[in-house]
Backbone as ProteinMPNN parsed JSONL, in Angstrom:
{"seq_chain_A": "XXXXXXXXXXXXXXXXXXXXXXXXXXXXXXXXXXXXXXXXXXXXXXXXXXXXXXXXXXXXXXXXXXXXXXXXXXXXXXXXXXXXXXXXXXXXXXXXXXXXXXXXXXXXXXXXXXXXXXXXXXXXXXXXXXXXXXXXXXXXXXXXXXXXXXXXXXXXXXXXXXXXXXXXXXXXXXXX", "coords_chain_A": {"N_chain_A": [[-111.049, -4.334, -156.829], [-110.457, -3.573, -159.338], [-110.607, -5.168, -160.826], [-113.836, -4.521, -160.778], [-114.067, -2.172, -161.906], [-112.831, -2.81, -164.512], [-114.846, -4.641, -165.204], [-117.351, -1.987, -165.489], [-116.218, -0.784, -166.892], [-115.69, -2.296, -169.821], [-119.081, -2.453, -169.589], [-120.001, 0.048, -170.385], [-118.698, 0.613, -172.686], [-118.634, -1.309, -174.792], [-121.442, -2.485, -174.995], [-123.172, -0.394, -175.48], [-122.351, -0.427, -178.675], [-123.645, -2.338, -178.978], [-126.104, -2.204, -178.401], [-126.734, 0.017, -180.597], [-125.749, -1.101, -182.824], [-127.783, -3.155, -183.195], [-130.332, -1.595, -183.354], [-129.645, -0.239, -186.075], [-130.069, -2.341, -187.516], [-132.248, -2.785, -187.9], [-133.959, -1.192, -189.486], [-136.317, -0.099, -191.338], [-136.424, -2.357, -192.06], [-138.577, -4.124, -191.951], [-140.889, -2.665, -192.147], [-142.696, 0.453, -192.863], [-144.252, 2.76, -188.961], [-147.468, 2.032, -188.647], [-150.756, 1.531, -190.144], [-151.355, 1.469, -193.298], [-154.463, 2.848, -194.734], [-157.259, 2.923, -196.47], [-160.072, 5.135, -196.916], [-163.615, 5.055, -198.277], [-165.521, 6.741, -199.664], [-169.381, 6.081, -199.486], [-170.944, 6.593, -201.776], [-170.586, 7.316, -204.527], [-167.49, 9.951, -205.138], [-163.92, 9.74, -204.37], [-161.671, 7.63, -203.063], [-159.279, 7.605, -200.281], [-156.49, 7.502, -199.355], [-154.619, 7.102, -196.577], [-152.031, 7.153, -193.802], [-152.805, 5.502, -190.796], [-152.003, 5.654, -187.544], [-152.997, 3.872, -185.84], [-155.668, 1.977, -184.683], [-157.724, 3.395, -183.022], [-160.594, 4.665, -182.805], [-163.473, 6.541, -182.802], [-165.326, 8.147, -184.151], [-167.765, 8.712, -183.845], [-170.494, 10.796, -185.224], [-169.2, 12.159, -186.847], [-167.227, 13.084, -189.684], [-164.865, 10.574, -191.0], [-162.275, 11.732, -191.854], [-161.506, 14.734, -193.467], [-161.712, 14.367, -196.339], [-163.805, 12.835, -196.604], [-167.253, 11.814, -196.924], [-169.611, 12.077, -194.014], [-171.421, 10.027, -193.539], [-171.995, 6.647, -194.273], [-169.354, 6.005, -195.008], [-166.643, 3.016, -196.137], [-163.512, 1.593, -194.345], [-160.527, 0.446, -194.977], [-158.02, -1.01, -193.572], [-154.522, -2.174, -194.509], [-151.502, -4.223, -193.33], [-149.055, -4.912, -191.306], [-149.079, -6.884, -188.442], [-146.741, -6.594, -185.737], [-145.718, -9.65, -183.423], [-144.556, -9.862, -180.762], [-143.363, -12.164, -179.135], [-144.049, -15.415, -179.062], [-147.018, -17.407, -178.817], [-150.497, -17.686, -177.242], [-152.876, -15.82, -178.233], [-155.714, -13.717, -178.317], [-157.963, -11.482, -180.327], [-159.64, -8.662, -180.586], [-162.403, -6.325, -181.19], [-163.646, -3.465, -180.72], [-166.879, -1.743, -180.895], [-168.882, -0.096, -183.229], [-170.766, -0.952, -185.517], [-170.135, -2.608, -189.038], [-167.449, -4.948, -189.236], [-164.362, -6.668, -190.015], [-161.829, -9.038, -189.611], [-158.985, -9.938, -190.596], [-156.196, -12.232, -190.004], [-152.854, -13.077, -191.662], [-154.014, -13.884, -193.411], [-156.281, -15.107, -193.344], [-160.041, -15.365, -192.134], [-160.684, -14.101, -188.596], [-162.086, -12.277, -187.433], [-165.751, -11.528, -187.352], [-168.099, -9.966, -187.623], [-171.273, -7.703, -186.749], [-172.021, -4.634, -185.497], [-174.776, -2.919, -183.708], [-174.982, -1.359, -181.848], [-172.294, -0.066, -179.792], [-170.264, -2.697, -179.115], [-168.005, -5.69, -178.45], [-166.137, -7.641, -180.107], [-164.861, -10.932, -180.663], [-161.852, -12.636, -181.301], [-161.726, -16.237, -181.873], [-159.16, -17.85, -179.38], [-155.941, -18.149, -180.684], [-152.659, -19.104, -182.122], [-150.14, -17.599, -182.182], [-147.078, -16.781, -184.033], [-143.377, -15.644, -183.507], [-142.593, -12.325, -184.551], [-143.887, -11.125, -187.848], [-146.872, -10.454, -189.006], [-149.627, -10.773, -191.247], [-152.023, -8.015, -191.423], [-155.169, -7.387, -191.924], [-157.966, -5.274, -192.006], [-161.047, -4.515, -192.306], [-163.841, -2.066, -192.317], [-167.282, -0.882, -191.864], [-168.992, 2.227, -191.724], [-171.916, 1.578, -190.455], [-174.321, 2.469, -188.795], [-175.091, 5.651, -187.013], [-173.654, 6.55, -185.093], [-170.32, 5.646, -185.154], [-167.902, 3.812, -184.263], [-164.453, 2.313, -183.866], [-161.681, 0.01, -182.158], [-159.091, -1.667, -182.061], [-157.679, -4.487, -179.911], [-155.656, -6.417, -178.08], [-155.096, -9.989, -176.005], [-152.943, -11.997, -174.391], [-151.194, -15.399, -173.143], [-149.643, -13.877, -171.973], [-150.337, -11.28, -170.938], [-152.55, -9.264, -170.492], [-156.18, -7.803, -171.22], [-155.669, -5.011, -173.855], [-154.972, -2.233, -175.438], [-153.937, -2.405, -179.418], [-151.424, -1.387, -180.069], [-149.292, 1.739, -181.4], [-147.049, 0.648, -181.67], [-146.937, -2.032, -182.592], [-147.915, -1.541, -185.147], [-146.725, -2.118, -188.838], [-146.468, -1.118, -192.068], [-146.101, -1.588, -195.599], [-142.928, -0.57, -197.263], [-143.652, 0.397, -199.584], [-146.59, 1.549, -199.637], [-146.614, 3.936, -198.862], [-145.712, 5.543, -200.935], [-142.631, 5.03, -201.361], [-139.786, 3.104, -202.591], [-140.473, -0.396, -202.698]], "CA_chain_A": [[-111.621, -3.106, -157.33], [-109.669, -3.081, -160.596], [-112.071, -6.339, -161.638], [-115.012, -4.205, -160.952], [-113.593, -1.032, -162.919], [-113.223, -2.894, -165.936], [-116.488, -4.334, -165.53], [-118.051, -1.483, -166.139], [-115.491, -0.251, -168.378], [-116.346, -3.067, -171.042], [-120.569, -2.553, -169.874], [-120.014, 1.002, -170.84], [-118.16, 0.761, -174.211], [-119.259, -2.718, -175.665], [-123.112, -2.55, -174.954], [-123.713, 1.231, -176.337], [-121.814, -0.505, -179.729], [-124.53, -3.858, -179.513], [-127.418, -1.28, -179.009], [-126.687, 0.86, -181.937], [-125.987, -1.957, -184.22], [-129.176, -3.488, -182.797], [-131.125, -0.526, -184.026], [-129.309, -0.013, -187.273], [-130.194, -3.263, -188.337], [-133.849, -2.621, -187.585], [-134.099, 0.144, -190.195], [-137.605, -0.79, -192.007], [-136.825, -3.813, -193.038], [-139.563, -4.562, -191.653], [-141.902, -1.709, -192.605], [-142.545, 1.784, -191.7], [-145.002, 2.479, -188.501], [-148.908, 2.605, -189.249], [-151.381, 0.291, -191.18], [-152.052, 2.075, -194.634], [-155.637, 3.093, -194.552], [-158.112, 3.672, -197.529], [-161.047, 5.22, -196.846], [-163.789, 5.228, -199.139], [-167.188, 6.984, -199.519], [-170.307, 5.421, -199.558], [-171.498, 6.309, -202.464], [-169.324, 7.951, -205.515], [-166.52, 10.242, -204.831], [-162.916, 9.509, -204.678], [-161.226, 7.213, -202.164], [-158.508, 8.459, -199.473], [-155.422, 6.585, -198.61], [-153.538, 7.924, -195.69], [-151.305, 6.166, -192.911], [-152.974, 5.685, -189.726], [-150.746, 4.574, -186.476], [-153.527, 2.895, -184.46], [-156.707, 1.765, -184.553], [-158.808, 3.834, -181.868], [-161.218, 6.078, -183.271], [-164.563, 7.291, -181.844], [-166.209, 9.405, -184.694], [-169.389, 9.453, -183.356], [-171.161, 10.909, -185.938], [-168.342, 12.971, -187.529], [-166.596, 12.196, -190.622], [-162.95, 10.008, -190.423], [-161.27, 12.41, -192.759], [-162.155, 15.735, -194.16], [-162.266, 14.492, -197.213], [-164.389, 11.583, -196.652], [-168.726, 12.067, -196.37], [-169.311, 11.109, -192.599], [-172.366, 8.748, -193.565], [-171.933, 5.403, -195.198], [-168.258, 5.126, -195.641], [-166.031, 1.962, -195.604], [-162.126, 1.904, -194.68], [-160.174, -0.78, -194.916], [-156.943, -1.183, -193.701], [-154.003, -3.336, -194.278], [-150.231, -3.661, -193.312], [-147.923, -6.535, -190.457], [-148.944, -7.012, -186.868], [-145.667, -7.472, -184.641], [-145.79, -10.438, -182.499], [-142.847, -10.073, -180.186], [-143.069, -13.747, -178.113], [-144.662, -16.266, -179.452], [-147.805, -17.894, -177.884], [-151.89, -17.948, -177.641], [-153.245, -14.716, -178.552], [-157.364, -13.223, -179.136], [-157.983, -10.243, -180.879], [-160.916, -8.355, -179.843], [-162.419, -4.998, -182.25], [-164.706, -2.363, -179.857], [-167.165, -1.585, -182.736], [-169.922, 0.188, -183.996], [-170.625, -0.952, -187.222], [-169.428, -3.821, -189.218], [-165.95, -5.049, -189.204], [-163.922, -8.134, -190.415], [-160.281, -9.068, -189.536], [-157.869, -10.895, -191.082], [-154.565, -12.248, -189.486], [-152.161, -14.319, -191.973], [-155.269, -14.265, -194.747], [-157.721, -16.162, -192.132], [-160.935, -14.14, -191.127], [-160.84, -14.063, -187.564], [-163.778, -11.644, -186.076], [-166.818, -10.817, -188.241], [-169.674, -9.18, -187.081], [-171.978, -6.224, -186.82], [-173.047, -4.369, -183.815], [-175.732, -1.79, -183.884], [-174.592, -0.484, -180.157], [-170.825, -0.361, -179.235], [-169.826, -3.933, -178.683], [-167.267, -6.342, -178.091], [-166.916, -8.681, -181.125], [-163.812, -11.152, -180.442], [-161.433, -14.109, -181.969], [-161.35, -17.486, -180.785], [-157.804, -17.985, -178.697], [-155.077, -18.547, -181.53], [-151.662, -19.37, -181.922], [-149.43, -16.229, -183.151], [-145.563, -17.017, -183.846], [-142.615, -14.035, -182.933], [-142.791, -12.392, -186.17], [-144.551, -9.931, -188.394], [-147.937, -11.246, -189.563], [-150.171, -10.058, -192.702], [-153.034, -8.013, -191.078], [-156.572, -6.489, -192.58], [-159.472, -4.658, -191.069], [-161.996, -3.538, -192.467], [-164.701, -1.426, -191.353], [-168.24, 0.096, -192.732], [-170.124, 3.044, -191.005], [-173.833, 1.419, -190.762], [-175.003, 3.225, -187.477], [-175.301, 7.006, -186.713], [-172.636, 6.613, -183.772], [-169.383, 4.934, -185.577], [-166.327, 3.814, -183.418], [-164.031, 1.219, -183.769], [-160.839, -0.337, -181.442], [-158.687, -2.761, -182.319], [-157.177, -4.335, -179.058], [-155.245, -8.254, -177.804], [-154.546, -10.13, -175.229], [-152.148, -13.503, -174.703], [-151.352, -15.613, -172.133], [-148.53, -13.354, -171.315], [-150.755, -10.266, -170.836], [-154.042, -8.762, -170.117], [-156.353, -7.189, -172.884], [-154.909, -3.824, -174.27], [-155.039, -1.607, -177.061], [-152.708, -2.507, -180.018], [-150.933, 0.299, -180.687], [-148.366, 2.229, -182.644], [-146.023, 0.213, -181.869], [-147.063, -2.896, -183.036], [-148.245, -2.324, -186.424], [-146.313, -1.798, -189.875], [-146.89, -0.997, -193.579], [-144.91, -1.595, -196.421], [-142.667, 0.835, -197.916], [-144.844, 1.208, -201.145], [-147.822, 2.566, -199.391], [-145.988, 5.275, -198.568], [-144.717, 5.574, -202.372], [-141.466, 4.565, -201.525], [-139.628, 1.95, -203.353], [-140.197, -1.281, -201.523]], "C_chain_A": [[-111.336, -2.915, -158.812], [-110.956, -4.206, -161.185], [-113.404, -5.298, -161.788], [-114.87, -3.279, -162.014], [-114.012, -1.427, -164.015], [-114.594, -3.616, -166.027], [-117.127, -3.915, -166.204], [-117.549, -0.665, -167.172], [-116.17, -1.115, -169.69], [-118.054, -2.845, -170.854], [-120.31, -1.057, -170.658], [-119.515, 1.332, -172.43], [-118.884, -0.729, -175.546], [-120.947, -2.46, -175.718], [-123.729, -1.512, -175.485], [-123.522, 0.372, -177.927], [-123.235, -1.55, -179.926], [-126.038, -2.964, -179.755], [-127.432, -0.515, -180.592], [-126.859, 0.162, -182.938], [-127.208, -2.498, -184.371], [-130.091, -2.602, -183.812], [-130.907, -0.444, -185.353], [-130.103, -1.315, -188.186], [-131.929, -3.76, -188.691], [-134.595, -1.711, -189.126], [-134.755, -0.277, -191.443], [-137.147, -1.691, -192.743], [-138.048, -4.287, -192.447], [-141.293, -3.962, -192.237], [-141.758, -0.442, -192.173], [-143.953, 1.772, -190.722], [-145.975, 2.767, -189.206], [-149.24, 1.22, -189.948], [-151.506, 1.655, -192.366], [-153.14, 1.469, -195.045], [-155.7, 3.429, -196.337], [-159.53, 3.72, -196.963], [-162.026, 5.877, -198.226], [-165.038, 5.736, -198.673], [-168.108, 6.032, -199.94], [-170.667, 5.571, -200.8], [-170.645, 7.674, -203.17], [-167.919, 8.323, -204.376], [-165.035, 9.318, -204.69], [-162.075, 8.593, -203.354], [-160.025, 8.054, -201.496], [-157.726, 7.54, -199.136], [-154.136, 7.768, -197.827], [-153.291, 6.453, -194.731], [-151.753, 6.337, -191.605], [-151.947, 4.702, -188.752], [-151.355, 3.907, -186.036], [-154.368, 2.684, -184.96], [-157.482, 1.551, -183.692], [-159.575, 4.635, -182.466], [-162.731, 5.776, -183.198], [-164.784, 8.336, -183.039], [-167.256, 9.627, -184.572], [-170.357, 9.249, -185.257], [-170.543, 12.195, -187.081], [-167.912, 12.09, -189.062], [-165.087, 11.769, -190.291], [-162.229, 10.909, -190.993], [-162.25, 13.873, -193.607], [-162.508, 16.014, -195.96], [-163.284, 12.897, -197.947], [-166.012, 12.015, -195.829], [-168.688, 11.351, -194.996], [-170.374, 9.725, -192.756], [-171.991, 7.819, -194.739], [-170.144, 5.597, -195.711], [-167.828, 4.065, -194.904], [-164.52, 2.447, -194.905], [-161.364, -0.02, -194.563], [-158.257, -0.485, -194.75], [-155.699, -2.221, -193.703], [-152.23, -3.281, -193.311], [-149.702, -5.273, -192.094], [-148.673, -5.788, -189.211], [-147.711, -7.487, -186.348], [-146.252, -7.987, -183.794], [-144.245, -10.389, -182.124], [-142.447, -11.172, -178.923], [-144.3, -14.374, -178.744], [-145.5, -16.939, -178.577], [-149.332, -17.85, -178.339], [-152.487, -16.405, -177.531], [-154.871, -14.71, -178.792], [-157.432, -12.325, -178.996], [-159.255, -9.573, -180.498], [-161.057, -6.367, -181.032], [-164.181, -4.6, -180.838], [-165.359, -1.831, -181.038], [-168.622, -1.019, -182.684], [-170.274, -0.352, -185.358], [-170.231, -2.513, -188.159], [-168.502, -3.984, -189.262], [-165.928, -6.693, -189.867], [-162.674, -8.388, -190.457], [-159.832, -10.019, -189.926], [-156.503, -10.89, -190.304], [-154.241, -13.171, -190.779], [-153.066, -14.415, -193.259], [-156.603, -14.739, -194.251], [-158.585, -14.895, -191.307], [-161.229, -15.011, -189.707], [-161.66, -13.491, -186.85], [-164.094, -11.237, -188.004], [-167.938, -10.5, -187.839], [-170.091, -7.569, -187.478], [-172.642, -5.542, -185.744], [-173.501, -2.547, -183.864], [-175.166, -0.433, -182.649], [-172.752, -0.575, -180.152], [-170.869, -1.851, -178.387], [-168.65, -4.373, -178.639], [-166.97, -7.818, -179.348], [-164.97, -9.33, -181.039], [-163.371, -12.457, -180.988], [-161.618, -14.977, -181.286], [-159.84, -17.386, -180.619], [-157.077, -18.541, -180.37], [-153.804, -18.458, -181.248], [-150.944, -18.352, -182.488], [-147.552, -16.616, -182.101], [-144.898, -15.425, -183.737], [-142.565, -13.897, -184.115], [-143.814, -11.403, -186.468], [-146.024, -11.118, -189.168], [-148.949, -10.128, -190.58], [-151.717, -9.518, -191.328], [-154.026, -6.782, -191.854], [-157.774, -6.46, -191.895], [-160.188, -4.262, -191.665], [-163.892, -3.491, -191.842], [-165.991, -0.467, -192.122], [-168.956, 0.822, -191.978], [-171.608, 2.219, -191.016], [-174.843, 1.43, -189.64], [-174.938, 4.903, -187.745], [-173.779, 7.269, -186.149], [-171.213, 5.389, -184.344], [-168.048, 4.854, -184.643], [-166.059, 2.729, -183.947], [-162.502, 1.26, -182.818], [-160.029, -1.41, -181.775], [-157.712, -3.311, -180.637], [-156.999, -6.055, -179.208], [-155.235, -8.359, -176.818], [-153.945, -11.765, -175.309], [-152.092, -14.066, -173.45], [-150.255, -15.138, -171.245], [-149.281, -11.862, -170.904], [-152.251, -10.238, -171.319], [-154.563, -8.11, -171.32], [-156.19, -5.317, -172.838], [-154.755, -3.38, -175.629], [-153.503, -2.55, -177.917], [-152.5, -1.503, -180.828], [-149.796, 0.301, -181.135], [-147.145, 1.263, -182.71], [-145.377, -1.399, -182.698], [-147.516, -3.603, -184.561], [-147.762, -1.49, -187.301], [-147.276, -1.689, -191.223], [-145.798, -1.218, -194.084], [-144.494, -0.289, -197.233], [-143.371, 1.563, -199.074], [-145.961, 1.65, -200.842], [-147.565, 4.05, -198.983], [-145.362, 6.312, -200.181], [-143.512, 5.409, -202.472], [-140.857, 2.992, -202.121], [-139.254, 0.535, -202.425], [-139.137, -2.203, -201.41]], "O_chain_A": [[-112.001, -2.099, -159.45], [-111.966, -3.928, -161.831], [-113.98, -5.271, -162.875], [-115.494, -3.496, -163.052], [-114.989, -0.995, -164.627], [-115.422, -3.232, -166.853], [-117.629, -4.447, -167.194], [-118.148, -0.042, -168.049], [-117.033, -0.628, -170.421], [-118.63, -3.026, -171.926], [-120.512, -1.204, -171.864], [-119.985, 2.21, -173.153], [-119.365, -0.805, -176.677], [-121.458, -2.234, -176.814], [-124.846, -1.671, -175.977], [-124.569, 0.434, -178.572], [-123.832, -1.509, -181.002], [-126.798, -2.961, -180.723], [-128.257, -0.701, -181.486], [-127.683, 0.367, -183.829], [-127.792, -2.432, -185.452], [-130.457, -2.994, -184.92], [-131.927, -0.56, -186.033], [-130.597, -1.185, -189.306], [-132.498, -4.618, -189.366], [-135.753, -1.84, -189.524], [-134.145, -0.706, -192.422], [-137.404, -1.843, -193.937], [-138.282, -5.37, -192.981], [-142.334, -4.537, -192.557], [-140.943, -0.104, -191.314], [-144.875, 1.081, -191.154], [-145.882, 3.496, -190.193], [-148.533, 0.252, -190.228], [-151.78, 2.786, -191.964], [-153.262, 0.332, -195.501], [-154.871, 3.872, -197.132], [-160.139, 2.716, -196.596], [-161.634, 6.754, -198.996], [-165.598, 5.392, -197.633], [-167.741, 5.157, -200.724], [-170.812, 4.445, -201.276], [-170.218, 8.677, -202.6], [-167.446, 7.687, -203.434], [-165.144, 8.118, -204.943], [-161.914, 9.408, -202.446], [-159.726, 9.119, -202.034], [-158.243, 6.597, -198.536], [-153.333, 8.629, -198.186], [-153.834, 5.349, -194.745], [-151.232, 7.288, -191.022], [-151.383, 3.629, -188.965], [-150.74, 2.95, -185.563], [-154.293, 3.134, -186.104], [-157.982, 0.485, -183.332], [-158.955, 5.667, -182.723], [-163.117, 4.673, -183.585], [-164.354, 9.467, -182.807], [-167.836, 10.597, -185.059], [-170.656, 8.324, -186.011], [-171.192, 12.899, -187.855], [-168.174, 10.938, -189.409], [-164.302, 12.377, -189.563], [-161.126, 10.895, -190.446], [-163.361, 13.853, -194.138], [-163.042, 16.913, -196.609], [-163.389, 12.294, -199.015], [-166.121, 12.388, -194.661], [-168.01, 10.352, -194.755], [-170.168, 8.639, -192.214], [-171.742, 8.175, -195.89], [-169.841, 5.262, -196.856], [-168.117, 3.822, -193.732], [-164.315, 3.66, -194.901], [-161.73, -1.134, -194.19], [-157.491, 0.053, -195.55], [-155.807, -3.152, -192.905], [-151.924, -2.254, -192.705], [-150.078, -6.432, -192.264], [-148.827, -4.582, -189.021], [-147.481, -8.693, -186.428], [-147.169, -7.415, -183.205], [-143.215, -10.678, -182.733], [-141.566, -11.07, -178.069], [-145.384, -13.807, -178.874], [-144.993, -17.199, -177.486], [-149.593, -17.942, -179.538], [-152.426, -15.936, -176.395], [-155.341, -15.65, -179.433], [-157.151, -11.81, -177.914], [-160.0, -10.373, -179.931], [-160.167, -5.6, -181.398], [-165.162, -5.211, -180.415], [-164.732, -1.491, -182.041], [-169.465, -1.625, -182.023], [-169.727, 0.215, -186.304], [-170.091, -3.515, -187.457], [-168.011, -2.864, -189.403], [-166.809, -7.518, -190.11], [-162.152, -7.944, -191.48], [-160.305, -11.105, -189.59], [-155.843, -9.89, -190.022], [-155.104, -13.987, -191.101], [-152.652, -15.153, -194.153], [-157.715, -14.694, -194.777], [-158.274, -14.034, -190.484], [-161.759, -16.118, -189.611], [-162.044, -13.938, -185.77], [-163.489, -10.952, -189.037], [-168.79, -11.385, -187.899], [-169.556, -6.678, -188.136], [-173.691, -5.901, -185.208], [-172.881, -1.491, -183.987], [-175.048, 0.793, -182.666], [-172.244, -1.513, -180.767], [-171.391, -2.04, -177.288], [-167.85, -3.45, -178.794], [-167.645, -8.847, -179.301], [-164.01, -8.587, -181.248], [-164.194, -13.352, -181.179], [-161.717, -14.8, -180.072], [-159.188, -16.905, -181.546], [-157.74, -19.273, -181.104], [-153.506, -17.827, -180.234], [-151.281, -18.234, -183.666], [-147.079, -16.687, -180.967], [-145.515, -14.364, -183.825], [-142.499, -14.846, -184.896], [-144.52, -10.886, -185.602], [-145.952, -12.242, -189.664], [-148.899, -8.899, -190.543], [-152.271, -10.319, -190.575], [-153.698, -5.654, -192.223], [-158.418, -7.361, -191.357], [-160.008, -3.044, -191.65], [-164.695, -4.265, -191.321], [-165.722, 0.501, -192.833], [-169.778, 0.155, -191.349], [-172.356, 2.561, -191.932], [-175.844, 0.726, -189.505], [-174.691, 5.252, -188.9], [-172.941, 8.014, -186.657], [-171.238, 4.269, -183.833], [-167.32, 5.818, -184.404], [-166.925, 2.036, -184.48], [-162.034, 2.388, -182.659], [-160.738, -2.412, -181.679], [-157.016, -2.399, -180.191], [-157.649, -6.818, -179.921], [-155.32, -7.336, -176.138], [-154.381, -12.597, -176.104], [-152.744, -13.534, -172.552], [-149.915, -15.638, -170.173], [-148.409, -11.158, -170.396], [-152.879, -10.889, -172.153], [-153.852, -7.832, -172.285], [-156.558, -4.58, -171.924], [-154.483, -4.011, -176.65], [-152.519, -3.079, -177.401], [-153.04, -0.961, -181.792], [-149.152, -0.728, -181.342], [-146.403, 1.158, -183.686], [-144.286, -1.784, -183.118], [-147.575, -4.73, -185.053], [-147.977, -0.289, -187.136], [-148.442, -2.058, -191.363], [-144.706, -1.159, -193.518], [-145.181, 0.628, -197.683], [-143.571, 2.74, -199.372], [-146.547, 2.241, -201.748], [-148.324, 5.012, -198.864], [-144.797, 7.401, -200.286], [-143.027, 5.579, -203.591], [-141.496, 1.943, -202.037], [-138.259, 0.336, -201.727], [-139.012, -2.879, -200.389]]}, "name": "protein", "num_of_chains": 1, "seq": "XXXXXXXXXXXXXXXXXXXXXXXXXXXXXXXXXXXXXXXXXXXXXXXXXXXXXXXXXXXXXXXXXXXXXXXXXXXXXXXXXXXXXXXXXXXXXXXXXXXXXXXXXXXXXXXXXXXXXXXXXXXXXXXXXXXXXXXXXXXXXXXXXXXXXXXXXXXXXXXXXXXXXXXXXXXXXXXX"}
């Protein structure tokens, strides 16, 4: 009984100390969450850079930002995809509109789809690790959505969300 005690004596005191440091050591070096977005109007006016967390959005026929015309703008965003296991990965963008993704510098989907489509990578190789990623995206329908979503051979296809994608500290104006 005394074996088991300390057991969980040492799980209880040692493993709180490995988490914490764990975490501490996390503390944006990597980035902060979000891709840092610019959206721009179609035609004059002033561009918009804000920090979006995801890339789901369904504006229809709204505008992305209140201070962005809803017809004819672009956005383009950039910032790290986490890969957290290494393996065969394809990226897939739900899309109105045109799009064009970059992983690493390499365009991976490009298309244009009049209707809500499905426009997707060929299977690729993605190491554990932060990778360079860019989207961009131009209203040139009525009905504008876009999705960014993966899947690997460790999992089914699924949004990629907040959790998976960084910016660097200087889009934020902080000193990187």
């Amino acid at each position: 009984m005394v074996g088991r005690t300390m057991q969980s004596f040492i799980l209880c005191i040692i493993l709180p100390n490995i988490v914490l440091s764990s975490s501490s050591d996390d503390s944006n070096s990597d980035g902060l969450p979000g891709l840092a977005a610019t959206y721009s109007p179609g035609v004059g006016g002033q561009p918009v850079e804000r920090i979006d967390s995801g890339i789901q959005f369904n504006w229809a026929d709204a505008s992305p930002d209140p201070r962005v015309p809803a017809d004819g703008f672009r956005v383009r965003w950039v910032g790290k995809l986490l890969v957290q296991a290494s393996g065969r990965y394809r990226l897939h963008l739900f899309a109105t509109g045109s799009c064009q993704l970059k992983i690493d510098g390499k365009q991976t989907i490009a298309g244009e789809a009049k209707d809500a489509a499905w426009l997707s990578s060929a299977e690729m190789p993605l190491e554990l690790g932060h990778h360079a990623i860019e989207l961009t995206f131009t209203k040139t329908v009525k009905q504008a959505c876009i999705g960014l979503f993966w899947e690997s051979n460790k999992f089914g296809i699924e949004p990629v969300g907040p959790r998976w994608l960084f910016h660097d500290k200087a889009a934020d104006g902080e000193p990187g």
